[in-house]
C-alpha positions as CSV (number, residue, x, y, z in Angstrom):
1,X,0.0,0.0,0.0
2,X,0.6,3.6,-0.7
3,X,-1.0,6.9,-0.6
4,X,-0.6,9.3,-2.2
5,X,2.1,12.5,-2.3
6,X,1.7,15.3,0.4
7,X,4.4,18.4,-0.3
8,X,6.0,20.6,2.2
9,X,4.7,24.1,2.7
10,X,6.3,27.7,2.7
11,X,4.3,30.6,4.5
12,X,6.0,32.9,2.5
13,X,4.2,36.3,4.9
14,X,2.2,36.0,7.9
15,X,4.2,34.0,10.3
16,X,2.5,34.8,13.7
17,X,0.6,37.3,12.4
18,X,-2.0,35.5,11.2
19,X,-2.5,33.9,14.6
20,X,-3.6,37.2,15.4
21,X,-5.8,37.5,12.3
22,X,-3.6,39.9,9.9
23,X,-2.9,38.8,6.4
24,X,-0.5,35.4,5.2
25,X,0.1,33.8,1.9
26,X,1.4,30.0,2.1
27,X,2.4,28.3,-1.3
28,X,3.0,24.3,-2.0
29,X,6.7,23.5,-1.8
30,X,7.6,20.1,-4.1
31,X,11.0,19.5,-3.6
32,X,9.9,17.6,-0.2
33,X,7.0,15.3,-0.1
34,X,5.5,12.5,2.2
35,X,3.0,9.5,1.8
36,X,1.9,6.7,4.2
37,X,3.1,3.1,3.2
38,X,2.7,0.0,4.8
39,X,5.3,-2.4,5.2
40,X,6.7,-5.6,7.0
41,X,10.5,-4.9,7.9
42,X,10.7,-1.3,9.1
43,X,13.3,0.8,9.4
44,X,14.7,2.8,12.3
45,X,12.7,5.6,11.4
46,X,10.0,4.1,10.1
47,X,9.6,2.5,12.9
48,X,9.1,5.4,15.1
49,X,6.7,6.9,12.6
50,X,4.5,4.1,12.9
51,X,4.8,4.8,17.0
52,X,4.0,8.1,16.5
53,X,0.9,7.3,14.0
54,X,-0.6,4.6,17.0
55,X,-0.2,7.6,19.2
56,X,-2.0,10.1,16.9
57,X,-4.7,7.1,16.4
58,X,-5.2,7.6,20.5
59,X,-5.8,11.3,20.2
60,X,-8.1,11.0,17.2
61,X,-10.3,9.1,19.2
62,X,-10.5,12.1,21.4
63,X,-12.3,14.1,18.9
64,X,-14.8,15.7,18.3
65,X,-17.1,13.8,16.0
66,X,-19.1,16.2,15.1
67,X,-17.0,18.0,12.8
68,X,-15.0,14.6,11.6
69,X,-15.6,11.1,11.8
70,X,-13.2,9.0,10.9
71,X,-12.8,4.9,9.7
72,X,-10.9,4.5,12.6
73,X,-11.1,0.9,12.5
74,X,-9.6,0.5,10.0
75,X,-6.7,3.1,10.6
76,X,-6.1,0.7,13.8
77,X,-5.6,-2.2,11.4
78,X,-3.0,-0.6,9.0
79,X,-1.3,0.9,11.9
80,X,-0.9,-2.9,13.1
81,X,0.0,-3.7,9.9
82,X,3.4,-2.1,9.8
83,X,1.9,1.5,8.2
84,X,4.2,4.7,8.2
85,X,4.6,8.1,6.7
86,X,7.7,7.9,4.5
87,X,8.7,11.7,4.2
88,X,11.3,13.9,2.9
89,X,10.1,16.9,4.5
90,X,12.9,17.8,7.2
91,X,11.2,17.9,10.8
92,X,11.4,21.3,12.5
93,X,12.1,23.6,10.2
94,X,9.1,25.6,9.3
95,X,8.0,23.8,5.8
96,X,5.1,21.9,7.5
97,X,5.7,18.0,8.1
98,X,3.2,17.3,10.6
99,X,0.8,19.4,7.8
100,X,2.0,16.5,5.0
101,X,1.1,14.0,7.6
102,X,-2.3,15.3,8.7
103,X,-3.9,15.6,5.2
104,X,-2.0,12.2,4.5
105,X,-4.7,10.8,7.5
106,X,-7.7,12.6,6.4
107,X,-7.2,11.9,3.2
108,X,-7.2,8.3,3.4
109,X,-9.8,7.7,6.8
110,X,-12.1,10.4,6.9
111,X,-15.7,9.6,6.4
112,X,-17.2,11.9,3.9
113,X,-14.4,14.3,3.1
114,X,-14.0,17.4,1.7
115,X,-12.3,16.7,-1.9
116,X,-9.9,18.9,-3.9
117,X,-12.1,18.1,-6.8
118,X,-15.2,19.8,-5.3
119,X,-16.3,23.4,-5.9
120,X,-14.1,24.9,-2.8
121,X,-16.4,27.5,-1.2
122,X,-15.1,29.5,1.6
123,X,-17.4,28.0,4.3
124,X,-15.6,24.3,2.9
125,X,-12.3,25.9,3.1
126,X,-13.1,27.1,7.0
127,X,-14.1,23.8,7.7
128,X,-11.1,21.9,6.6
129,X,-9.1,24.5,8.5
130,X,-11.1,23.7,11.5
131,X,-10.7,19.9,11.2
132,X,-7.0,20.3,10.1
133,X,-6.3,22.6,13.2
134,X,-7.9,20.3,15.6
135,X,-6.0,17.5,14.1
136,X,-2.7,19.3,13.8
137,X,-2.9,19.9,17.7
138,X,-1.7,17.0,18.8
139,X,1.7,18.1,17.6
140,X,1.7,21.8,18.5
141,X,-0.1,22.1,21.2
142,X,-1.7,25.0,19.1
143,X,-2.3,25.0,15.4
144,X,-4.0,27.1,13.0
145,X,-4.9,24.2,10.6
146,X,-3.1,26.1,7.6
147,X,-0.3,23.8,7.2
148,X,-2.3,20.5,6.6
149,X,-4.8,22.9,4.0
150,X,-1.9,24.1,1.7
151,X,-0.5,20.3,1.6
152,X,-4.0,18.9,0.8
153,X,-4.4,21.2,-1.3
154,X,-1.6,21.6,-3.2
155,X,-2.5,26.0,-3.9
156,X,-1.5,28.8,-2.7
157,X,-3.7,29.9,-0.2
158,X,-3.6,33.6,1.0
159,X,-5.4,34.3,4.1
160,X,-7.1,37.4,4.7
161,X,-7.8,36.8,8.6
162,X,-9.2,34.0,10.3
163,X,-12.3,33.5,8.8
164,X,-11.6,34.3,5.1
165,X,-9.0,32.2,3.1
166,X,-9.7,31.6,-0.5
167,X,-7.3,29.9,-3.1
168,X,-5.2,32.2,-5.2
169,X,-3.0,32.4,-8.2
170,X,0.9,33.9,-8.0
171,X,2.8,34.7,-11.2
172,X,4.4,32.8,-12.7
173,X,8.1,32.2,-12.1
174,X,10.8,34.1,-14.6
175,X,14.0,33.7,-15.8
176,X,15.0,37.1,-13.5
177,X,17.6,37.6,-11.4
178,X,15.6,37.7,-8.8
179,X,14.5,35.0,-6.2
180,X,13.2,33.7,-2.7
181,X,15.0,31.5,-1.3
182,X,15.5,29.0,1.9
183,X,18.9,29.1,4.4
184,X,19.6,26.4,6.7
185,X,20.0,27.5,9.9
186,X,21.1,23.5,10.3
187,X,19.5,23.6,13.6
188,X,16.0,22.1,14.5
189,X,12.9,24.9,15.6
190,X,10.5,23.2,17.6
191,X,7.2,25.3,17.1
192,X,5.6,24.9,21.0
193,X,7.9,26.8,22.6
194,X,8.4,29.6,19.9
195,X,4.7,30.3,20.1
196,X,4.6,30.6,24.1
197,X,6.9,33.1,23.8
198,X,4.9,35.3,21.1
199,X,2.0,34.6,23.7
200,X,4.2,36.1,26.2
201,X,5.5,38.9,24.4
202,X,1.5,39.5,23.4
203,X,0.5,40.8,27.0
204,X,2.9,44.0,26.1
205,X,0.8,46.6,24.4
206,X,4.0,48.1,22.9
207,X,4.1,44.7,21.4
208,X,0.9,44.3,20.5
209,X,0.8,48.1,18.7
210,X,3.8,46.9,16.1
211,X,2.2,43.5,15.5
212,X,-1.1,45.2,14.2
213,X,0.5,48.4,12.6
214,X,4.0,47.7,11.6
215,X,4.3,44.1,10.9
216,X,0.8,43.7,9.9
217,X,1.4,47.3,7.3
218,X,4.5,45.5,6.3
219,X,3.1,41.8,5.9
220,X,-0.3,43.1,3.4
221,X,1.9,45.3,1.4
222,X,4.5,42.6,0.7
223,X,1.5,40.2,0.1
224,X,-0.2,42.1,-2.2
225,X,3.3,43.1,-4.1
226,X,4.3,39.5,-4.4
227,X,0.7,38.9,-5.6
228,X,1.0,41.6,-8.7
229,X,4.4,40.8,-9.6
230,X,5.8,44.4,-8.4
231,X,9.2,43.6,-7.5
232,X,10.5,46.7,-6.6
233,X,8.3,47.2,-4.1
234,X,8.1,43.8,-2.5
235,X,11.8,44.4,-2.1
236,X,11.2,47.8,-0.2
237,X,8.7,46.3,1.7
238,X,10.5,42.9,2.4
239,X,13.4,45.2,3.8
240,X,10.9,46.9,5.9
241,X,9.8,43.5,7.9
242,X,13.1,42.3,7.6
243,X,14.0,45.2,9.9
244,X,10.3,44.7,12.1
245,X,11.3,41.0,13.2
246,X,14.9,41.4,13.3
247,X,14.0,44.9,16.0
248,X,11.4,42.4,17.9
249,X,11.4,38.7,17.1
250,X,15.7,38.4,18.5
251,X,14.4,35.2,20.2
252,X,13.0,33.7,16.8
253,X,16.1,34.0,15.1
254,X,18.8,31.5,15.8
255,X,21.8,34.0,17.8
256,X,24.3,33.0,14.9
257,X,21.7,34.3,12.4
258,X,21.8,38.0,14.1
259,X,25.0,39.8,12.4
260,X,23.9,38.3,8.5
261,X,20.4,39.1,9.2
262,X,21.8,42.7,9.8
263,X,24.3,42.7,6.7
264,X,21.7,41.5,4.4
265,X,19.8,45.2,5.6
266,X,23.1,46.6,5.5
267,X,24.3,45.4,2.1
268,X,20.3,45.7,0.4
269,X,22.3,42.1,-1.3
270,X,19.3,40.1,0.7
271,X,16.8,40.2,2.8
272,X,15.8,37.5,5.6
273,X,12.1,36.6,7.2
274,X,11.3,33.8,9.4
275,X,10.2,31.0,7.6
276,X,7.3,29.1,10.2
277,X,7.5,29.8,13.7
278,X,11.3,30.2,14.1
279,X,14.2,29.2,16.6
280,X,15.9,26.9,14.1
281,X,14.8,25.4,10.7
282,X,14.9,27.1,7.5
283,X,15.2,30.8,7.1
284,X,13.2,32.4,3.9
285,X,15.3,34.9,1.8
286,X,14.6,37.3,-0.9
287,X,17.0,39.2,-3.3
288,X,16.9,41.2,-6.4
289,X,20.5,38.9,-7.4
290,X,20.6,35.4,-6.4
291,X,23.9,35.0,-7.8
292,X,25.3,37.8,-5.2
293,X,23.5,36.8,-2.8
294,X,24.7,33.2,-2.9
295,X,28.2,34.7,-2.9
296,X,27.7,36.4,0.4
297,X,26.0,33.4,1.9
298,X,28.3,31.0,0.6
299,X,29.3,29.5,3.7
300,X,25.4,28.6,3.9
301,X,23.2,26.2,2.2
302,X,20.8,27.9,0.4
303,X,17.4,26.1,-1.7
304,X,16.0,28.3,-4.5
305,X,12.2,28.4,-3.7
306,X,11.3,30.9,-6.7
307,X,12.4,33.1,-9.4
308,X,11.4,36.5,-10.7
């Protein structure tokens, strides 16, 4: 047996934000994928995935079934069987693994569920979000149900608050010099603990006045740039939140990552975000020149995520 493909995710704007209901964009990401399989001799890995599925079968059955039932007997017996979710996508570093692996599940054991194929309305769209984010919790603690959406999916989604997503288009990619792009911090976020501290940092009103004007200004204008193709712009604007989260999100950003955050300001030869929730992981860039960009970060590894 096996399923079929679930890709990674990159929220390219929004990251915390969007917990507090401003604006995101998240876009499939193919170079890392994931499926469940069944097999007799597992692996190391596998074998802990297949742990970690039995334990995520226990929680399920928590649920509520109102919103989602699911053929759980079934799931029981392919769990037994050896079943696992062979995947690519690296663990921890922002590009949605757990996400791959919930919409893998539903996909396969939900009674009556929502298709790709149908005519996605928003209220179908709020509902998957709702049964992803309730799903997804297990492994957060917290989750707003995005991750699993753009991997079932397969679209870019933009979110214009909690209660309004609909599926979009983004131009296409060019032969430019231009690009986003991923850095490896090569050190592994884990998302719980990033999130209590925004919680923490959210009972500060001074904190709570730049996440709705500054970050929020900074995060719709690069949206809607990146949206309309305007390069320029997106650049200036990118700079802008660059500056935003370097100024109040230190504890995000891996300490090594502090002085090349800064020169890519500095310099105007790149600009970094946080890619997910931080503290490790990947690191999403953008530059008007890759190729200089690669030069100044060539002690890095960098992934091209998309040209313009």
């Amino acid at each position: 047996m096996k399923g079929p493909l679930f890709y990674a995710k990159i929220l390219l704007f929004g990251e915390y934000g969007i917990i507090k209901d401003s604006k995101g964009l998240a876009i499939p990401y193919n170079s890392y994928q994931g499926a469940l399989k069944v097999s007799k001799n597992l692996s190391e890995k596998a074998r802990k995935s297949n742990a970690n599925l039995q334990r995520f079968y226990n929680y399920l059955k928590t649920l509520d079934s109102n919103l989602v039932e699911f053929r759980m007997d079934e799931l029981a017996r392919d769990i037994d069987r050896g079943m696992y979710f062979d995947s690519s996508i690296p663990q921890g570093y922002g590009v949605g693994s757990s996400g791959a692996l919930v919409a893998a599940v539903y996909d396969k054991y939900a009674v009556d569920k929502i298709t790709i194929l149908e005519n996605l309305t928003r209220d179908k769209l709020l509902k998957l979000k709702e049964i992803f984010s309730m799903m997804e919790s297990f492994f957060h603690g917290k989750s707003s149900g995005l991750d699993p959406l753009n991997s079932y999916l397969s679209i870019p989604i933009l979110i214009n608050s909690k209660d309004n997503l609909e599926p979009t288009g983004i131009p296409s990619q060019k032969e430019g010099k231009g690009a986003v792009f991923l850095l490896d911090s090569e050190q592994v976020g884990e998302t719980e603990p990033m999130v209590n501290i925004f919680m923490n940092k959210m009972k500060n009103e001074g904190f709570r006045k730049m996440l709705s004007e500054d970050f929020a200004n900074y995060t719709d204008a690069c949206i809607d740039d990146f949206l309309h193709g305007n390069v320029k712009s997106l650049l200036g604007n990118v700079k802008q939140l660059s500056k935003v989260v370097l100024d109040n999100f230190k504890p995000m950003i891996p300490k090594a990552f502090h002085k090349l955050w800064q020169q890519g300001i500095d310099t105007n030869a790149y600009y970094l975000k946080l890619c997910g929730s931080g503290g490790g992981g990947y690191i999403l860039g953008f530059t008007q020149d890759y190729e200089k960009a690669q030069q100044l970060l060539k002690n890095y590894k960098l992934e091209l995520v998309y040209r313009f």
